[in-house]
LUMFI-399708 format. One record per residue: residue in three letters; x, y, z of N, C-alpha, C in turn. Coordinates in steps of 0.02 Angstrom, whole numbers, padded with zeros to 5 digits, always signed. Layout:
% LUMFI-399708
ALAXYZXYZXYZ...
END
This chain:
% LUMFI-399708
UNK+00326-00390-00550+00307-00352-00491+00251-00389-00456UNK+00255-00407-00400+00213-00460-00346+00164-00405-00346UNK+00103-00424-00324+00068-00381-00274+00008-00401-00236UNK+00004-00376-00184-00022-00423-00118-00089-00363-00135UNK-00175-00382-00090-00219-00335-00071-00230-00335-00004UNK-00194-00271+00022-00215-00237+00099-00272-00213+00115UNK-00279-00254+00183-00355-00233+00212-00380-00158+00240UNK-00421-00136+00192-00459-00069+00216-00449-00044+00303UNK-00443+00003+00307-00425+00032+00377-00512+00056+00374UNK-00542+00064+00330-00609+00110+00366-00668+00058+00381UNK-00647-00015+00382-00689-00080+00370-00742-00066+00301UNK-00722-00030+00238-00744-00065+00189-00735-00113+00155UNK-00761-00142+00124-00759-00198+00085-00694-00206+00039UNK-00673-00155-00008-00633-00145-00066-00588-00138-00028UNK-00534-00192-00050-00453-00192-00046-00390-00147-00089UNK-00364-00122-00069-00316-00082-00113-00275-00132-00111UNK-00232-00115-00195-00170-00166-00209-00123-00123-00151UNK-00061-00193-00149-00003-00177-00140+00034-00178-00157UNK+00093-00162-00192+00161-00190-00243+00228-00179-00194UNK+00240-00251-00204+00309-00251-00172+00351-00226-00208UNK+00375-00211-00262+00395-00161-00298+00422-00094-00309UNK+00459-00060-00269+00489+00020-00249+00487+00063-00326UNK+00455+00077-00344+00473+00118-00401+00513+00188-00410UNK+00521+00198-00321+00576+00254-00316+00663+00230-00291UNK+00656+00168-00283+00712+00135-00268+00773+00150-00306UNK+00834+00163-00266+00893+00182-00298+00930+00125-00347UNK+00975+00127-00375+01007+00075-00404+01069+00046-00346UNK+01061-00006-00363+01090-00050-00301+01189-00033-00303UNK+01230-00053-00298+01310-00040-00310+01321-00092-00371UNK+01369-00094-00415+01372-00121-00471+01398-00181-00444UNK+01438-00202-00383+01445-00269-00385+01394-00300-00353UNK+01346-00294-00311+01267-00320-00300+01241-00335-00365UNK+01241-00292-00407+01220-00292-00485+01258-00349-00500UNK+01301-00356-00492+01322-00419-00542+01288-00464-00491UNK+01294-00474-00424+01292-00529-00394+01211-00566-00415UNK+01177-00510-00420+01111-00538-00433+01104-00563-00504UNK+01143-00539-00546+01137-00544-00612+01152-00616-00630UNK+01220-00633-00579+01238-00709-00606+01213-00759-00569UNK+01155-00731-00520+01112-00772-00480+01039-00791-00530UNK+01039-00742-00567+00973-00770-00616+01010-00805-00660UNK+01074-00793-00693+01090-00824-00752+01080-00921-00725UNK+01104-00914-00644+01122-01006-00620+01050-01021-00623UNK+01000-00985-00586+00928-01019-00573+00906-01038-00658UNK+00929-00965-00703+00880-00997-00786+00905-01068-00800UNK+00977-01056-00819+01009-01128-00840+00990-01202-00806UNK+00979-01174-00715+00984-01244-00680+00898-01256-00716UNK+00844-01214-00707+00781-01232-00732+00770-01257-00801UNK+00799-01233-00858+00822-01256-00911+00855-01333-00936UNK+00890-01351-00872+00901-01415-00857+00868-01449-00824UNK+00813-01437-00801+00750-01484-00769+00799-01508-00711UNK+00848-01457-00664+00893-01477-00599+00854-01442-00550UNK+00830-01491-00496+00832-01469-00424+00879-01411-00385UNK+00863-01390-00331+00929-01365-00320+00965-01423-00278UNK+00915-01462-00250+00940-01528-00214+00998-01562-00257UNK+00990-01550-00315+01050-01621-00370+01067-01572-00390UNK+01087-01509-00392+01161-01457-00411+01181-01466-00351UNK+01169-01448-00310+01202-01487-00235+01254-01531-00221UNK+01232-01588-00235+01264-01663-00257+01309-01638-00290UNK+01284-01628-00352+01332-01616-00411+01416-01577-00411UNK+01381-01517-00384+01437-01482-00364+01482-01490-00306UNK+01441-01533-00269+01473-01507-00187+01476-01462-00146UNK+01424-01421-00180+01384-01360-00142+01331-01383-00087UNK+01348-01330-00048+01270-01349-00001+01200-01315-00055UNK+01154-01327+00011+01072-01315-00028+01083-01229-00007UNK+01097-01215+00063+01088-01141+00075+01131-01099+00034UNK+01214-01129+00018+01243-01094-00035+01197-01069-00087UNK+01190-01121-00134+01158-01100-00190+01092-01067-00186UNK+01048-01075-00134+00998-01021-00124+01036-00957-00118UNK+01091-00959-00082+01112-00872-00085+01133-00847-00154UNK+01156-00894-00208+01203-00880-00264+01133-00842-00295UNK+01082-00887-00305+01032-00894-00337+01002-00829-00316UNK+00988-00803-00259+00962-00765-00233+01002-00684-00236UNK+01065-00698-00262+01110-00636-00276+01116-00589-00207UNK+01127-00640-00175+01159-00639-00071+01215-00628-00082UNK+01242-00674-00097+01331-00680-00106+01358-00685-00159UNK+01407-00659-00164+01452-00658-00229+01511-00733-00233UNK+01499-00780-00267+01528-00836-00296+01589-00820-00323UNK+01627-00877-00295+01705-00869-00321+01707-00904-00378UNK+01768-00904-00422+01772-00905-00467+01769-00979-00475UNK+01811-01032-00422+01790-01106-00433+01759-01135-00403UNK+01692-01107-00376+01606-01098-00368+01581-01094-00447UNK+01586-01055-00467+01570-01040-00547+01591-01090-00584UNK+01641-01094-00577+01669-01162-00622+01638-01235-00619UNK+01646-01241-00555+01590-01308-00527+01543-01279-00578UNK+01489-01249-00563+01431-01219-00584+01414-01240-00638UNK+01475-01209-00700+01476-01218-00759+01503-01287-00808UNK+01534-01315-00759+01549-01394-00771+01465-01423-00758UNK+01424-01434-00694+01376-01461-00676+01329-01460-00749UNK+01309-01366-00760+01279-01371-00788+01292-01371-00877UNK+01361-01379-00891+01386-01387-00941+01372-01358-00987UNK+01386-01281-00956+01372-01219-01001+01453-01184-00974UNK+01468-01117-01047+01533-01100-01030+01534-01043-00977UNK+01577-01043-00935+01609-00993-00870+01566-00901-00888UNK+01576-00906-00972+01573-00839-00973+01482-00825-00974UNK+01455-00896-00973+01370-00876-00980+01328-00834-00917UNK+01369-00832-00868+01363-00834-00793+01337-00741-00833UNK+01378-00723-00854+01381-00634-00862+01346-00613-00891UNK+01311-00660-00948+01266-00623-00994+01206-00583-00984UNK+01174-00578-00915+01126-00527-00909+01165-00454-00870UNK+01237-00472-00855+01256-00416-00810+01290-00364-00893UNK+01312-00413-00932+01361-00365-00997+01291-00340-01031UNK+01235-00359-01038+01199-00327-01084+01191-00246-01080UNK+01167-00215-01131+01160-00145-01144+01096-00146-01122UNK+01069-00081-01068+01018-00072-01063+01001+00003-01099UNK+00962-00027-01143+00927+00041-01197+00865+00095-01182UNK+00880+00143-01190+00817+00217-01182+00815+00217-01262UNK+00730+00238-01272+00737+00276-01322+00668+00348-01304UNK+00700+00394-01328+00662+00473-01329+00645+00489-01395UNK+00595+00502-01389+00543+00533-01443+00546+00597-01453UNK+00548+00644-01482+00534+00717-01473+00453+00724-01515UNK+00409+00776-01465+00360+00787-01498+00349+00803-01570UNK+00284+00740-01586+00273+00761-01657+00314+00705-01722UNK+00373+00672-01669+00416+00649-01713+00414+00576-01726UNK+00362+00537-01697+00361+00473-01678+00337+00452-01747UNK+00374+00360-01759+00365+00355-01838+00294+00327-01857UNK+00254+00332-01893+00204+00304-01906+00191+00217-01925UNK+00161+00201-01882+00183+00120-01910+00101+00092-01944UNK+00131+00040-01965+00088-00032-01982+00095-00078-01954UNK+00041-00070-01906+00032-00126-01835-00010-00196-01877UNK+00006-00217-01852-00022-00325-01879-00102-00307-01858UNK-00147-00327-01920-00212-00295-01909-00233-00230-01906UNK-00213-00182-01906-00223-00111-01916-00270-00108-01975UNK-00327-00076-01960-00381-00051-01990-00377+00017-02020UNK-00423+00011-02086-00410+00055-02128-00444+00149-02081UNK-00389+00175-02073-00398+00257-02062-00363+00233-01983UNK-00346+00200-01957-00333+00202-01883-00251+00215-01887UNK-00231+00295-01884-00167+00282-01862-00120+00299-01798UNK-00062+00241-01824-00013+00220-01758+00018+00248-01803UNK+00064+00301-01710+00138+00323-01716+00166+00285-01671UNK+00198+00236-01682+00256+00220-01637+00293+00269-01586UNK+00288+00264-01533+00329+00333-01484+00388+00308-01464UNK+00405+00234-01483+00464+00210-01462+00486+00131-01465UNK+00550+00089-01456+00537+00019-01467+00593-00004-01441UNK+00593-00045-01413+00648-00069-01384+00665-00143-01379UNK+00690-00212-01424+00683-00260-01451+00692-00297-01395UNK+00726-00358-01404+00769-00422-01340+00790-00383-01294UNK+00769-00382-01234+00817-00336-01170+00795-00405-01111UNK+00816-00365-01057+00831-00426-01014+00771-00422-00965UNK+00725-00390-00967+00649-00393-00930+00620-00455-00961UNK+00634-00480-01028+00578-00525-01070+00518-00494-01078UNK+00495-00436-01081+00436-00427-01099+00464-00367-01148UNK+00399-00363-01211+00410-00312-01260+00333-00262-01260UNK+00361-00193-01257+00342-00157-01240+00325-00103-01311UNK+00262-00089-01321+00247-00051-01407+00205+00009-01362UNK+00225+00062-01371+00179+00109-01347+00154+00182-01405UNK+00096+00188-01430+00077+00194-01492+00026+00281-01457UNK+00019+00317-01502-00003+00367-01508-00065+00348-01570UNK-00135+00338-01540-00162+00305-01596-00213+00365-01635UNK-00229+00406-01688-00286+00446-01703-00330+00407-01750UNK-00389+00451-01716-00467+00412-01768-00489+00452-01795UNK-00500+00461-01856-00551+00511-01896-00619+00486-01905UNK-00653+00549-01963-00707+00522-01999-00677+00468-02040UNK-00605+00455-02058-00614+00388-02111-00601+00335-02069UNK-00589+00333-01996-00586+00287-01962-00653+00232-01958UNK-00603+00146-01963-00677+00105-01959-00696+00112-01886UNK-00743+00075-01882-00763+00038-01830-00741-00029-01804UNK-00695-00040-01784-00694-00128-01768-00683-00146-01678UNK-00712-00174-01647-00733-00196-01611-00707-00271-01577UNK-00637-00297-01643-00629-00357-01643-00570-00344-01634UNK-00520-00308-01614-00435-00329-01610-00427-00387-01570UNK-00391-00432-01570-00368-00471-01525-00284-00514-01523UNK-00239-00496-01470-00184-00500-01471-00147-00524-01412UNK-00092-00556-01388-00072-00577-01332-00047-00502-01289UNK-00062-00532-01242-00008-00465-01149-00065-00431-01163UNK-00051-00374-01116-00103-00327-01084-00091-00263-01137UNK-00148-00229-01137-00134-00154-01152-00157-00096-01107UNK-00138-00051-01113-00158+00012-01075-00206+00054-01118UNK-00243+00105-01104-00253+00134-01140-00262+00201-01105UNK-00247+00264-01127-00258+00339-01111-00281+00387-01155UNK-00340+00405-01136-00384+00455-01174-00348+00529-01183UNK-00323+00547-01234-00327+00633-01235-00368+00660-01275UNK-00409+00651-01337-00429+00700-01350-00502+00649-01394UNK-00551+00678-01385-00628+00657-01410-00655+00614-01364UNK-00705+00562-01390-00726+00515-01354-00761+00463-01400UNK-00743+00393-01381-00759+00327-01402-00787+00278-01371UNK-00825+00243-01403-00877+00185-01369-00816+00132-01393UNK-00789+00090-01320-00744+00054-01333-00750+00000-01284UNK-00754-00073-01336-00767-00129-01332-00718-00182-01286UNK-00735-00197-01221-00694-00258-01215-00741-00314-01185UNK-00721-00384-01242-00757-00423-01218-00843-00415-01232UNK-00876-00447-01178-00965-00422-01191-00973-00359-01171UNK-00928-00306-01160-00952-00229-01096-00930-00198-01142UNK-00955-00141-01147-00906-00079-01169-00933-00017-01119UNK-00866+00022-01137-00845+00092-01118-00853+00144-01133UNK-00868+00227-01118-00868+00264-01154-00798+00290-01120UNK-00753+00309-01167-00691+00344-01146-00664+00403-01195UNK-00677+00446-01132-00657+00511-01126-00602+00557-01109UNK-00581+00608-01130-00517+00655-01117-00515+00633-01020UNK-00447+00601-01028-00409+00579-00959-00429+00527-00930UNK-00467+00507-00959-00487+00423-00940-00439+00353-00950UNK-00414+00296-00929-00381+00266-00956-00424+00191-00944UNK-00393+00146-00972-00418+00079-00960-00380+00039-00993UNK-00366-00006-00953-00293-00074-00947-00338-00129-00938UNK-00325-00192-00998-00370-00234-00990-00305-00279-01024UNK-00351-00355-01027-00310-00405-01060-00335-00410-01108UNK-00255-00408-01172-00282-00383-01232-00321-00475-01274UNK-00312-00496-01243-00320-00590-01276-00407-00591-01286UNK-00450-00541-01264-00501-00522-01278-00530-00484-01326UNK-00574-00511-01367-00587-00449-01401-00617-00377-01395UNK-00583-00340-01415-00577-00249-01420-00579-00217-01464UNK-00583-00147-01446-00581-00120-01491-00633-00049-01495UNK-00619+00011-01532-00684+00076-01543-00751+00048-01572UNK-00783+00044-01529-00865+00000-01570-00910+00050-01611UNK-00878+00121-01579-00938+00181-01603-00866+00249-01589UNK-00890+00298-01638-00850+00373-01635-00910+00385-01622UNK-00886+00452-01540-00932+00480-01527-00929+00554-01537UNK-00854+00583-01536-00832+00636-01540-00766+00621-01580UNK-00738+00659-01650-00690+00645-01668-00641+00728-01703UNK-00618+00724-01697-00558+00666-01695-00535+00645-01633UNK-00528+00571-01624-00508+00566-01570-00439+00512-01575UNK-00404+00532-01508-00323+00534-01511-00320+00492-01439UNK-00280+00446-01420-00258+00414-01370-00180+00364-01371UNK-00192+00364-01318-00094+00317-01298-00102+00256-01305UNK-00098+00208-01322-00107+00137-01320-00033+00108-01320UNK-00036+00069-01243+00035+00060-01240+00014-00038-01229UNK+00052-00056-01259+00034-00134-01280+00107-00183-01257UNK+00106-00228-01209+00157-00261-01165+00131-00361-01184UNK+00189-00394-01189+00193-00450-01221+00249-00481-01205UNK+00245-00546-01175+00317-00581-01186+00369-00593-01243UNK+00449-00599-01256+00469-00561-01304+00450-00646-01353UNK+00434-00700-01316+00431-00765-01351+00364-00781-01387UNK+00324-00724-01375+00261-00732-01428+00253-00699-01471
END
């Protein structure tokens, strides 16, 4: 998701984001769906092959604006368009489909029911419920979103450190929480999204028990 910062209408200083991004946007018709689908499959492969679009061009006997449209999931490619395609890049006919055939997965939690895990580094008394998981999908990013509680046997650590971003959402107590040289006090409805490649973490219980969302995002290749 792009996002641009638009200039203040009241001439203050502070820019609000913008996201090009529709998050109420309908789903497009299923053959657009494919068309775009086998427009990323040509751009991964041609990039994968260290190809221009200038020398798939050549190659095929495509123009440059063609394949910007293929690529761009403009137009829908005939079948010995594809073929070229798949000769050039000397991958088989049927690779073109593989992001349109995949299964796209939900998973629902019912309250209360989320499984308790053992997160990599998890400190003694800090527990994670998993609220959900969803492995290889076709975003490339992996997504862990955790229901975390702290007690009195909860440590203190101050040091997590892990790749992608996390979120975090306060429901219930309050914690002195570390990112980097700053910390936070966070409180019922508070949240804070930082980059997790820093170190973090509860530095101090201020009120306990305390309970929050920690939703943790990562590319699926690290």
């Amino acid at each position: 998701m792009s996002e641009t910062l638009a200039k203040p209408a009241n001439g203050s200083s502070a820019a609000k984001p913008v996201f090009s991004q529709d998050p109420h946007k309908t789903s497009e018709s299923r053959e657009k769906v494919l068309e775009v689908a086998i427009g990323r499959e040509v751009r991964s492969f041609r990039r994968q092959h260290n190809i221009t679009v200038a020398d798939l061009a050549k190659t095929t006997g495509l123009s440059i604006g063609m394949l910007s449209k293929i690529e761009n999931g403009v137009t829908s490619p005939s079948l010995t368009t594809l073929q070229a395609l798949s000769n050039a890049l000397s991958i088989p006919l049927t690779s073109f489909f593989r992001g349109f055939e995949e299964q796209r997965e939900a998973v629902h939690v019912k309250a209360g029911t989320g499984d308790e895990a053992d997160r990599r580094g998890t400190r003694a008394g800090h527990q994670y419920n998993l609220l959900g998981h969803i492995g290889s999908n076709a975003s490339g990013v992996i997504v862990e979103p955790y229901l975390i509680t702290l007690t009195e046997e909860s440590d203190t650590f101050p040091d997590f450190q892990h790749d992608g971003m996390e979120f975090i959402y306060m429901l219930e107590g309050e914690v002195e929480y570390r990112h980097g040289d700053k910390t936070f006090i966070l409180q019922p409805g508070d949240s804070f999204f930082f980059d997790a490649d820093a170190p973090h973490g509860p530095q101090a219980h201020i009120k306990l028990p305390a309970r929050y969302l920690s939703i943790i995002s990562y590319p699926q290749n690290s």
